[in-house]
C-alpha positions in Angstrom: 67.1 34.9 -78.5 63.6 35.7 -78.5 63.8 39.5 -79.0 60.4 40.2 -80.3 59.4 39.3 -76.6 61.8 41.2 -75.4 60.8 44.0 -77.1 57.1 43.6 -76.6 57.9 43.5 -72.8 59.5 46.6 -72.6 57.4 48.3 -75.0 54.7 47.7 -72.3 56.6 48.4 -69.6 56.7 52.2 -70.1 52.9 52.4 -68.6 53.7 51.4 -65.6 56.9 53.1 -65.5 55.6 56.8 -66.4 52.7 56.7 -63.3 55.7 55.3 -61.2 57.7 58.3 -61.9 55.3 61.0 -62.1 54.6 59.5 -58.1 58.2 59.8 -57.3 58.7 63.1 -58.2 55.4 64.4 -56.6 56.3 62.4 -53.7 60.0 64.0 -53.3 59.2 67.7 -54.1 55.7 68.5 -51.9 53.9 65.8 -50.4 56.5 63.9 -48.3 56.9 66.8 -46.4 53.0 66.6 -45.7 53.0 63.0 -44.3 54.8 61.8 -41.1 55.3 59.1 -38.5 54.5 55.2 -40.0 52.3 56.3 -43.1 55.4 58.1 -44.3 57.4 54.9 -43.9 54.5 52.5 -45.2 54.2 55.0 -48.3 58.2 54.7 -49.0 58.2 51.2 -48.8 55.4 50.9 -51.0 57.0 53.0 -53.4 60.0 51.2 -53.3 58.4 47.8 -53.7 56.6 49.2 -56.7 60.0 50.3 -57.9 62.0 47.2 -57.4 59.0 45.2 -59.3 59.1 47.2 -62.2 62.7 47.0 -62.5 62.6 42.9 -61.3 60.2 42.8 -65.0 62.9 44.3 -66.6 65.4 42.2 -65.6 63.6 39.3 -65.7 62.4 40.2 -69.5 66.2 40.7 -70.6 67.5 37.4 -68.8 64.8 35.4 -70.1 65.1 37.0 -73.8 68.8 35.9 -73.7 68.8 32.5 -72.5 68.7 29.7 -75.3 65.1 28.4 -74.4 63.6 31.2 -74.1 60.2 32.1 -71.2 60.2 28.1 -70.2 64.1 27.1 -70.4 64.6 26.8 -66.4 60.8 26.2 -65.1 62.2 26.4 -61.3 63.6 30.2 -61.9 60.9 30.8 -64.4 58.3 30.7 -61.2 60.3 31.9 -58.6 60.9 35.0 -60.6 57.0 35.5 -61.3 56.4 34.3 -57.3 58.6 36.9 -56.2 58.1 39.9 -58.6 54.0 39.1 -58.5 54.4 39.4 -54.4 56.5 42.3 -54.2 54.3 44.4 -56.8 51.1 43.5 -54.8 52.6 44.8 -51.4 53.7 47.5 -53.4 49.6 48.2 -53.9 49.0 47.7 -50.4 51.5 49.8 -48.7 50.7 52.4 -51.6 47.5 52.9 -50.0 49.4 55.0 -47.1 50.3 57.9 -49.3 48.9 61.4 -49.2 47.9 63.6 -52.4 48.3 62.7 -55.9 51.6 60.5 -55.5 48.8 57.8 -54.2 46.4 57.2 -57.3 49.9 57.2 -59.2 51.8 54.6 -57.4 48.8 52.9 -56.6 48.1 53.1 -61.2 51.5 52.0 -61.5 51.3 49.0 -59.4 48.1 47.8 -60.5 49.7 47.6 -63.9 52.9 45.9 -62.9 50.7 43.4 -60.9 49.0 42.6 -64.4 51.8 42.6 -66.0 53.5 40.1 -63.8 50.1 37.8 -64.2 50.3 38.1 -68.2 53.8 37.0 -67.9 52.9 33.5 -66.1 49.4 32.9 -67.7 50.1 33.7 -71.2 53.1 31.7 -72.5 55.4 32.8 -75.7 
């Protein structure tokens, strides 16, 4: 197991986690009563996507950390997970850019990062 990785991963993963939250909360409690029509729905799905790419790192960080071989053990899942989780973070970003008030900047902070973090994970092997 390659725990220090592991560890290292998740440790990092808090940045773009907090921004992520802060935007869900804002979003929930004022401002989605402030948007409506398609830019509510484009703002919710980029949200989501954000969401679901954060969490596919996590998941991806713990299933790679357990198997015997560590990051490069299966080279086929290895880049379908970084495909996938790299695609759904950036239109994440893009559908971010719908929001309204200060749950934008932060899902749009919070993407950014995942999107980085998701490149650092396929360009810099451990």
């Amino acid at each position: 197991m390659q725990l220090s990785a592991l560890w290292l991963t998740l440790g990092v993963l808090v940045l773009p986690a907090l921004p992520l939250i802060l935007a869900w909360t804002r979003w929930l409690r004022t401002e989605s009563k402030l948007v409506v029509g398609p830019r509510k729905a484009a703002f919710v799905v980029g949200i989501v996507a954000t969401s679901v790419a954060c969490l596919g790192l996590f998941c991806f960080s713990v299933v790679t950390a357990l198997l015997a071989g560590g990051w490069f053990s299966n080279l086929n899942a290895f880049f379908g997970w970084i495909h996938t989780g790299f695609c759904v973070a950036a239109a994440g970003f893009v559908f971010s850019l719908f929001g309204k008030g200060r749950s934008r900047p932060l899902s749009l902070v919070s993407a950014a990062l995942i999107i980085l973090l998701w490149f650092l994970v396929g360009a810099i092997p451990y």
